[in-house]
Backbone as JSON, one array per atom type, in Angstrom:
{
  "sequence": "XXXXXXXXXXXXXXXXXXXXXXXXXXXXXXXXXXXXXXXXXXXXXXX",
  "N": [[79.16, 78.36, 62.86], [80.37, 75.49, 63.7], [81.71, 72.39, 61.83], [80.78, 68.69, 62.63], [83.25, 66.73, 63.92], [84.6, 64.28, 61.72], [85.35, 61.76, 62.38], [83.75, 61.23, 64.83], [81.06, 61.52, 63.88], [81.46, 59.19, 62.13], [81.28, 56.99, 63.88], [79.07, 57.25, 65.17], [76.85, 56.69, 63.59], [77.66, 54.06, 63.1], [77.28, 53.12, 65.01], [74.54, 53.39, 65.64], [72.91, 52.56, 63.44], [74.44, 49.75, 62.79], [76.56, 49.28, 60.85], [79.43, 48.76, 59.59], [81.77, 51.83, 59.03], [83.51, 52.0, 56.17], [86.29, 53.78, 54.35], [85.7, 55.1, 51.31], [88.06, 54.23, 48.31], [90.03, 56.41, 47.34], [89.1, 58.38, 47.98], [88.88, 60.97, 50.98], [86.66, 61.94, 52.7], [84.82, 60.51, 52.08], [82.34, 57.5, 52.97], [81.7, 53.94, 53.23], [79.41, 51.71, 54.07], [78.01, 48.28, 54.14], [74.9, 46.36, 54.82], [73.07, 43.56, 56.04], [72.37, 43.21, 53.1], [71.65, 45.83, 52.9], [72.88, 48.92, 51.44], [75.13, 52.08, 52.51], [76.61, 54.98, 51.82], [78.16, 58.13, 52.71], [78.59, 61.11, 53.0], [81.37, 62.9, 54.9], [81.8, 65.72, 57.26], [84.28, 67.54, 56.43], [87.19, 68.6, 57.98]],
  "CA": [[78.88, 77.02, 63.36], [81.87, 74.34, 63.07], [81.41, 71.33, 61.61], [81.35, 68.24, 63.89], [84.96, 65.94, 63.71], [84.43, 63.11, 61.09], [85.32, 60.51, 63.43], [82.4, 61.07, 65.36], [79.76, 60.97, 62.58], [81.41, 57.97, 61.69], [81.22, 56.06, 65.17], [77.5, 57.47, 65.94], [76.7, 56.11, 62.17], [78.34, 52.5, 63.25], [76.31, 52.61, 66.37], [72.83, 53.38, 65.2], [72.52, 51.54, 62.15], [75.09, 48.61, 62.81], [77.23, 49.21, 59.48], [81.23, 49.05, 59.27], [81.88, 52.05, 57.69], [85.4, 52.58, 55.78], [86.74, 55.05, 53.31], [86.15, 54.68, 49.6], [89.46, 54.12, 47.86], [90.19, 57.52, 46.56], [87.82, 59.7, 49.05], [89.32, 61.23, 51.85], [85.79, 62.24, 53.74], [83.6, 59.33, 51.98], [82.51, 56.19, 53.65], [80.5, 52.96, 53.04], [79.48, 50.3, 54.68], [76.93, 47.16, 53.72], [74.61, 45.31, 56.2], [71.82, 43.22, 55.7], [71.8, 43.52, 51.7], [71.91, 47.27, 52.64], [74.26, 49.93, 51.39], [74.85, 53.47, 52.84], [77.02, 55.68, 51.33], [78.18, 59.35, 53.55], [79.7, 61.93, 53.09], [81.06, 63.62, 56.34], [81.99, 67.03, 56.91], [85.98, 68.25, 55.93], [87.36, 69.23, 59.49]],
  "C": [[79.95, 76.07, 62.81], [81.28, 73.45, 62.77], [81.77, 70.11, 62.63], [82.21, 67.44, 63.27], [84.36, 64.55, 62.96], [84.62, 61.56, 61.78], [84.33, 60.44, 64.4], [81.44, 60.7, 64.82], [79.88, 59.55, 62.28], [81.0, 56.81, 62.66], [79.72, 56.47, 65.3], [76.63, 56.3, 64.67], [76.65, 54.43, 62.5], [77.24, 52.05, 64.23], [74.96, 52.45, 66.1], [72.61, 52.39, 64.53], [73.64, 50.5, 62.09], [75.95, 48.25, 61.55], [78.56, 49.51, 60.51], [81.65, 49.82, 58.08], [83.5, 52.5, 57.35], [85.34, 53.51, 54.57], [86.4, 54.2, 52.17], [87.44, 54.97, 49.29], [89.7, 55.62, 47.28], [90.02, 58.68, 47.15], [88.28, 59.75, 50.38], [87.91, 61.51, 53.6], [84.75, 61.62, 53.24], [83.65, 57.92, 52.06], [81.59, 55.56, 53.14], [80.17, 52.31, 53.55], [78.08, 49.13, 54.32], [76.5, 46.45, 55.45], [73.16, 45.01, 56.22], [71.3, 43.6, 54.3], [71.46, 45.26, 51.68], [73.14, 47.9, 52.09], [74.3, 50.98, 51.61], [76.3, 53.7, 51.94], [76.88, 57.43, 51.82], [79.5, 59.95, 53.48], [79.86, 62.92, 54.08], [81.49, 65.12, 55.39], [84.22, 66.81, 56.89], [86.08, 69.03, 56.86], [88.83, 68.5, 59.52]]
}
């Protein structure tokens, strides 16, 4: 089973739950984004 393309996860992610998410400084496949005093924190898949 392949993993699905990190740029997807990230756009479905954006869409659902209304976050902007960007890379942590350092982290090639981890993102964050804040919204509404929320914070997520995801780590995709390495593809």
């Amino acid at each position: 089973m392949s993993a699905p393309d990190k740029k997807i996860v990230v756009k479905k992610l954006n869409q659902k739950y209304g976050f902007f998410l960007s890379t942590i400084k350092g982290k090639q496949i981890m993102y964050q984004g804040v919204s509404s005093e929320k914070r997520i924190v995801v780590c995709t898949p390495y593809s």
